[in-house]
C-alpha positions as CSV (number, residue, x, y, z in Angstrom):
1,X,2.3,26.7,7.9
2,X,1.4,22.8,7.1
3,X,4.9,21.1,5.5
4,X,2.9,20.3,2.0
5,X,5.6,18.2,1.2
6,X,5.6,15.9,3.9
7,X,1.3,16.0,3.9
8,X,1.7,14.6,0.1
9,X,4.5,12.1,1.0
10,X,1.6,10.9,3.6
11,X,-1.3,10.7,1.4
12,X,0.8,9.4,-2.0
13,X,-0.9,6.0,-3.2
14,X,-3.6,6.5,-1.1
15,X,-7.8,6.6,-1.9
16,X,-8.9,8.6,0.9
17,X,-7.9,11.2,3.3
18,X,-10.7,12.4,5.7
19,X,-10.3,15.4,5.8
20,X,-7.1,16.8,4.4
21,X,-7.4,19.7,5.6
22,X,-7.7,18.2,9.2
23,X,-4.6,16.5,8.7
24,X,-2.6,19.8,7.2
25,X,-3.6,21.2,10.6
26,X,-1.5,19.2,12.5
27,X,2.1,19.0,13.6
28,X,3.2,16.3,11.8
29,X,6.9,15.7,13.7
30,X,4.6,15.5,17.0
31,X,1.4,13.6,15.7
32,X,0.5,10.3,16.4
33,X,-0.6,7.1,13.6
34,X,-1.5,3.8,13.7
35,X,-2.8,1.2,12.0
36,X,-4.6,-2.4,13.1
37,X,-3.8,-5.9,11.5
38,X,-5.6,-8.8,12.6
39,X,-3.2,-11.2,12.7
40,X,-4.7,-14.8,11.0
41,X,-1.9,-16.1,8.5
42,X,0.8,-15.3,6.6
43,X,1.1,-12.0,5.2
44,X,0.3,-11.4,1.4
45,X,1.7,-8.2,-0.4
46,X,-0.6,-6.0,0.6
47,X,0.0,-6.1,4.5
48,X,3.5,-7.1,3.5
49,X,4.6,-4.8,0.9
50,X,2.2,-2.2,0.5
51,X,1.7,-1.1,3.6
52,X,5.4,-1.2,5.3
53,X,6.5,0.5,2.8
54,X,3.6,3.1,3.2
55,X,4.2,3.5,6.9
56,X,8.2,3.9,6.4
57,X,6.7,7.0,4.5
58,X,4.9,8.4,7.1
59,X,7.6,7.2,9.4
60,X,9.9,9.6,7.8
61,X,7.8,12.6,8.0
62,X,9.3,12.4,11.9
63,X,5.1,11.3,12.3
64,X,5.0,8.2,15.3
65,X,3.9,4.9,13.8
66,X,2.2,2.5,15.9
67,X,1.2,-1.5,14.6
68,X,-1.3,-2.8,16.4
69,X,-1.0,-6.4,16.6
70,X,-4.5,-6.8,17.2
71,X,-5.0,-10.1,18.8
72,X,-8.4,-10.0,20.8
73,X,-10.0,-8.6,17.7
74,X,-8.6,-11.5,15.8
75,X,-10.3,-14.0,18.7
76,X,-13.7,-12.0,18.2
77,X,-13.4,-12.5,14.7
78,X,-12.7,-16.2,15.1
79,X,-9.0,-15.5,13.0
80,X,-6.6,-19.2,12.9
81,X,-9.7,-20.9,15.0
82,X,-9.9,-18.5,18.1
83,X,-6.8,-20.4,18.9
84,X,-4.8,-17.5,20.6
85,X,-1.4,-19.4,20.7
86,X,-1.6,-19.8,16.9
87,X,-3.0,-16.1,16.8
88,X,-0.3,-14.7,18.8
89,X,2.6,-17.0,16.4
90,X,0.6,-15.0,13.2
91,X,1.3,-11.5,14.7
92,X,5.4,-12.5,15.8
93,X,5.4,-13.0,11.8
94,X,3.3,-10.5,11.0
95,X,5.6,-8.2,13.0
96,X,8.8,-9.8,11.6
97,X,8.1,-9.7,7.7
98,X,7.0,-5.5,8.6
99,X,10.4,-5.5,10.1
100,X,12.3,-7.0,7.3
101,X,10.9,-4.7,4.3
102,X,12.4,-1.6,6.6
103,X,10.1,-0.5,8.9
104,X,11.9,-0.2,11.9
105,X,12.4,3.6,13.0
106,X,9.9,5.7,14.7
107,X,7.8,2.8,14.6
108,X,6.3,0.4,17.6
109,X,4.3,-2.8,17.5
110,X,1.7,-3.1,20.4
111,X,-0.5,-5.9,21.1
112,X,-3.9,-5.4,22.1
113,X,-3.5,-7.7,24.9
114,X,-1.3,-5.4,26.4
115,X,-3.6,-2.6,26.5
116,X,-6.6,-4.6,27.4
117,X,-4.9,-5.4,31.2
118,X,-5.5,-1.1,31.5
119,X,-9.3,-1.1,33.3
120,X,-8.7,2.6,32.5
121,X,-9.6,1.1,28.8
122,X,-12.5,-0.7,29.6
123,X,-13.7,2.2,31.6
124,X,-13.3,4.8,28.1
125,X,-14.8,0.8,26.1
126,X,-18.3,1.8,28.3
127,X,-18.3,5.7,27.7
128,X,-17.8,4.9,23.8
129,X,-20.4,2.1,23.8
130,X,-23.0,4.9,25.6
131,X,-22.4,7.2,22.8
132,X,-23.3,4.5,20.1
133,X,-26.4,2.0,19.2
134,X,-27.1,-1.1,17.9
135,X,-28.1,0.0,14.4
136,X,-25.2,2.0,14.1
137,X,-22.5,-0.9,15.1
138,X,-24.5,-3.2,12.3
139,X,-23.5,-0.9,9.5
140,X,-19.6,-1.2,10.4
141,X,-19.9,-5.0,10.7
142,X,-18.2,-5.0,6.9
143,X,-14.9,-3.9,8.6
144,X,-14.6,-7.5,10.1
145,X,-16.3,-9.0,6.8
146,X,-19.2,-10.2,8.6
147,X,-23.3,-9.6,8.4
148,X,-25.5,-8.9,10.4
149,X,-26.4,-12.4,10.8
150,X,-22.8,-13.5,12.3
151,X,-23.4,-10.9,14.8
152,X,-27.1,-12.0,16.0
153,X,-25.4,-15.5,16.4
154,X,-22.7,-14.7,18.6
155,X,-22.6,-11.4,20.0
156,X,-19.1,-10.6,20.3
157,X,-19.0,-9.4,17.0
158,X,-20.7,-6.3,18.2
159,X,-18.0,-5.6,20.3
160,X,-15.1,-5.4,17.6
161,X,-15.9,-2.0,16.5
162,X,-16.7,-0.3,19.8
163,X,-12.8,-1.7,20.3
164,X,-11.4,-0.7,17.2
165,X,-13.2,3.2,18.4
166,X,-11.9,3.0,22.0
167,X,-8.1,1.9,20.3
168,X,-8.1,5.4,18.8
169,X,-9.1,6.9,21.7
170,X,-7.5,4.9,24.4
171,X,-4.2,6.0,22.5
172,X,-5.1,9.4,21.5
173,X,-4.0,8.4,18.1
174,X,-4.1,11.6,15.6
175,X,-4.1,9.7,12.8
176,X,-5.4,6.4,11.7
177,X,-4.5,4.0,8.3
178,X,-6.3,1.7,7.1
179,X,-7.6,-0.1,3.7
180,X,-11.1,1.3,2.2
181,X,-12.6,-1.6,4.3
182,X,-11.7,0.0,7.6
183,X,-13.5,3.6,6.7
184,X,-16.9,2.6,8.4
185,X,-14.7,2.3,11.6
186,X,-13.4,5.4,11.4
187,X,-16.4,6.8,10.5
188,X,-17.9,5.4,13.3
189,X,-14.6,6.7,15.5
190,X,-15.5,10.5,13.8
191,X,-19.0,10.1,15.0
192,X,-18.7,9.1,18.1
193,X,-16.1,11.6,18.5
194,X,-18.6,14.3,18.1
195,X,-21.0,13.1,20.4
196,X,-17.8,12.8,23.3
197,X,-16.6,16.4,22.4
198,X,-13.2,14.7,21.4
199,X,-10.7,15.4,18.4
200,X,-11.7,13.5,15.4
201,X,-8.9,11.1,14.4
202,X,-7.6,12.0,10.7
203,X,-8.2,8.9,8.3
204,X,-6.4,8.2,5.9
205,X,-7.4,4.6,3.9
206,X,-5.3,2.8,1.4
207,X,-6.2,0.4,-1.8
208,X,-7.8,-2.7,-1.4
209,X,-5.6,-5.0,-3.9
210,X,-8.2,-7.0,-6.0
211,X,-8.3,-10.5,-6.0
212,X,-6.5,-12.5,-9.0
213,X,-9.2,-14.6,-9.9
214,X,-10.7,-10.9,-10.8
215,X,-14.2,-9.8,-9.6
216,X,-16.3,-10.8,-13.0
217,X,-17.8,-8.2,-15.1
218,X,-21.1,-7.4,-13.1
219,X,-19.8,-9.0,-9.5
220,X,-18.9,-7.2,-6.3
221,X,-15.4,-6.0,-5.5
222,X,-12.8,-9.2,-4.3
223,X,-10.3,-8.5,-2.8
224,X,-7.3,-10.5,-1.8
225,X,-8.0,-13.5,0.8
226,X,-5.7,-15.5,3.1
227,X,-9.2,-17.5,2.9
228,X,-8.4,-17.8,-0.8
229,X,-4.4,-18.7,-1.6
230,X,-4.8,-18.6,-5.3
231,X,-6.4,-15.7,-5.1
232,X,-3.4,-13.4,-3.6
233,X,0.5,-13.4,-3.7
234,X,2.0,-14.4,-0.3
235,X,5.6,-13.1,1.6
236,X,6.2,-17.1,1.4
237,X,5.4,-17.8,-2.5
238,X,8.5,-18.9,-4.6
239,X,9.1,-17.3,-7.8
240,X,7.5,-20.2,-9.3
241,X,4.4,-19.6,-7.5
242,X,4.1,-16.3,-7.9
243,X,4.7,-16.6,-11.8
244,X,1.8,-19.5,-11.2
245,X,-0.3,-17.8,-10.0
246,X,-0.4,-14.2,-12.4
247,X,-0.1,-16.7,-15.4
248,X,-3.8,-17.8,-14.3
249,X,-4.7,-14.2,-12.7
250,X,-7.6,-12.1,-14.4
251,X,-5.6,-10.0,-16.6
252,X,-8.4,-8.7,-19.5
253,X,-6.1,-6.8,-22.6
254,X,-6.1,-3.0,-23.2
255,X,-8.6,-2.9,-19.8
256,X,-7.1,-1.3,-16.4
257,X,-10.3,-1.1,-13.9
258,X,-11.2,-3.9,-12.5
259,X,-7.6,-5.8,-13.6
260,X,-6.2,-7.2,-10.2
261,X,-2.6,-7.5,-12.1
262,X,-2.4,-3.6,-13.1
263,X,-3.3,-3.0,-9.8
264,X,-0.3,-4.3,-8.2
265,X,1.6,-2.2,-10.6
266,X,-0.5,0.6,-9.6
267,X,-0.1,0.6,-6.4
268,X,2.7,-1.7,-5.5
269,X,5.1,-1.9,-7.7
270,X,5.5,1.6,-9.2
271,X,5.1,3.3,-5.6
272,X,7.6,1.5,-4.4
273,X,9.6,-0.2,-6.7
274,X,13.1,2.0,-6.9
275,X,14.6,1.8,-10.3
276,X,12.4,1.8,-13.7
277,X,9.9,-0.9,-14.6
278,X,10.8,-2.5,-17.6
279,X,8.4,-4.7,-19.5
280,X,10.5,-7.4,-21.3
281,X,9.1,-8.2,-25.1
282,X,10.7,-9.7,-28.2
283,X,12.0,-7.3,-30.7
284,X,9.7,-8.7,-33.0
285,X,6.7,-6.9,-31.0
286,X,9.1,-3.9,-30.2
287,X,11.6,-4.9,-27.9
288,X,11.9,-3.9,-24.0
289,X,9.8,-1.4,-22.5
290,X,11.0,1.2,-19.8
291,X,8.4,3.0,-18.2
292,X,8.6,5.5,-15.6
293,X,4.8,6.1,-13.9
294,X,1.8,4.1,-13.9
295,X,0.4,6.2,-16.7
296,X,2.8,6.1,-19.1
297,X,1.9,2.5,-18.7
298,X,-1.7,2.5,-18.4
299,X,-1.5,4.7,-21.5
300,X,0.6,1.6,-23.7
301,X,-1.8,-1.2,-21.8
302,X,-4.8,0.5,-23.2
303,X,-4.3,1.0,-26.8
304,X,-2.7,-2.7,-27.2
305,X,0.4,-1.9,-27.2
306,X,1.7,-4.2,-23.9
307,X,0.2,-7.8,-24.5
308,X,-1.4,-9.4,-20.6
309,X,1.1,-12.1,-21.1
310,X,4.4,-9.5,-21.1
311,X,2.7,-7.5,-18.2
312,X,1.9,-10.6,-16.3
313,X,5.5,-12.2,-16.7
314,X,6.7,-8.1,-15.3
315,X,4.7,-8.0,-12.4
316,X,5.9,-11.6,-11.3
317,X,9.5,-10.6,-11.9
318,X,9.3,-7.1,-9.7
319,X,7.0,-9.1,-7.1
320,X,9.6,-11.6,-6.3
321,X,12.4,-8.8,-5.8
322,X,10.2,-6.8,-3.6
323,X,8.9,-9.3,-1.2
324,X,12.3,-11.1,-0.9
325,X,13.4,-9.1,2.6
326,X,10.0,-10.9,4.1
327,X,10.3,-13.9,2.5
328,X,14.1,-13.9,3.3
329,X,12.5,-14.3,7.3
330,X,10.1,-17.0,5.9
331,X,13.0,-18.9,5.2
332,X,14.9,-19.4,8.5
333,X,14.8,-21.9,10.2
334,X,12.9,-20.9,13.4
335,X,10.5,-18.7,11.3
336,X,9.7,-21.2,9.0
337,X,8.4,-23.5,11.5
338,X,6.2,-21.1,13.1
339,X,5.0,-20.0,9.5
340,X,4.3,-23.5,8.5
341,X,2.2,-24.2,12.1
342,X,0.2,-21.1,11.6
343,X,-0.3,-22.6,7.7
344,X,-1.3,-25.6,9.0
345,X,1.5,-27.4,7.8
346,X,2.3,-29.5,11.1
């Protein structure tokens, strides 16, 4: 019989599970996760927060965790300048911060380049690349966040995905987490799975946090950028920034879809945040808030009755508590310097 509690503990705060019933099939104390990061900066709370704390979940389930540190894909996808040294300094921080917000049982952190040296990998790279085609690799070009052009202009590109397919398989992975962004790979991993007669890897994708600037009323989705430091919260920001930053964030009243600040809340701070969220008001609008779920609050932020400024000066607050283990790394010595070479800084 499936453990249902453990397969919800697993899936809580997530968008996607393909399929669930594939993944209340397994053993979950014997099965196998990962999940990739490319590293190419320093962290914001998404990779930093969000998803440690996520993993320490499925951690717990007695599931294996592995982080892939994925280096070569960052080269392919021209990460910190295709400058490997600085690539390889972004994943040593990456792995560090992860560390530092708890995740650090039943957990490993591999870098691609060590699996790479295996010819046994490049020898399962050529099987999975014969069970694919061109026009298929094009559609999953978005999980890299390049076109179709990038890839006619320098060819690599068309390798990332075949790579991200072969990690799965190379590793017999049973499971595989990722943002929304990462489902065409997966996809593609499920398809191609077929075709080899091989388990399909269970996927299991997580929320894209929006970008603070906001998306506009008719625009595609943004999402938070390292590409775009105002537009995301970063393991490194002061208090001060942070509170900088949400005070000019896209925060429209009474509306939830759409609003980059009430989705950190969503999926952030009331996840993972352990105690009550309290939004602090003057008694002459009613005095402190305590709210215990996202929908008791999305049900207040709707009808008026929490004003963006309030919400906004909350979410800054809880932020800065949260991300303080990671930031806590930023801050010595040693790991600021690297930090502030990968930034650019020196």
């Amino acid at each position: 019989m499936p453990d249902m509690d453990n397969i919800d503990l697993i899936t809580r705060n997530m968008e996607e599970i393909v399929t669930r019933e594939e993944l209340s099939s397994l053993d979950i104390s014997h099965s196998r996760s990962y999940i990739g990061f490319e590293p190419s900066g320093v962290p914001h709370i998404g990779t930093a927060v969000l998803w440690p704390m996520k993993l320490i979940e499925a951690a717990s389930t007695g599931m294996s965790v592995t982080v892939l540190l994925a280096d070569w894909h960052a080269l392919i996808n021209d990460k910190l300048g295709g400058d490997m040294e600085m690539i390889r300094r972004s994943g040593q921080m990456l792995e560090q911060s992860m560390k530092a917000m708890g995740l650090v049982n039943n957990v490993k952190f591999v870098w691609a380049a060590d699996i790479v040296d295996d010819s046994d990998y490049w020898m399962q790279f050529i099987h999975v690349a014969k069970h694919s085609n061109l026009a298929r690799l094009k559609r999953a070009l978005p999980i890299m966040g390049r076109t179709e052009d990038d890839a006619d202009q320098d060819f690599s590109k068309y390798l990332y995905p075949l790579m991200q397919v072969n990690d799965i398989f190379y590793n017999d992975f049973d499971v595989a987490f990722g943002g929304m962004d990462q489902r065409h790979a997966h996809m593609l991993a499920r398809d191609i799975a077929e075709k080899m007669h091989r388990k399909k890897v269970v996927s299991i994708h997580g929320p894209l946090l929006g970008s603070l600037a906001g998306n506009g009323r008719m625009g595609p989705f943004a999402k938070m950028s390292k590409s775009s430091p105002d537009s995301a919260i970063f393991v490194s920001d002061t208090l001060e920034a942070i509170v900088s930053k949400l005070k000019h964030a896209y925060c429209p009243a009474g509306e939830i879809n759409g609003n980059p600040v009430t989705d950190i809340l969503r999926h952030i701070i009331f996840p993972y945040y352990k105690g009550k969220v309290i939004i602090e008001r003057a008694e002459k609008f009613g005095g402190d808030l305590s709210l215990g779920s996202f929908e008791e609050f999305s049900a207040l932020y709707t009808q008026g009755k929490i004003h963006p400024v309030d919400l906004k000066s909350a979410v800054a607050r809880y932020v800065d508590i949260m991300i303080s283990p990671a930031r806590a790394v930023y801050n010595a010595d040693a790991i600021r310097e690297m930090f502030d070479a990968v930034n650019g800084k020196k």
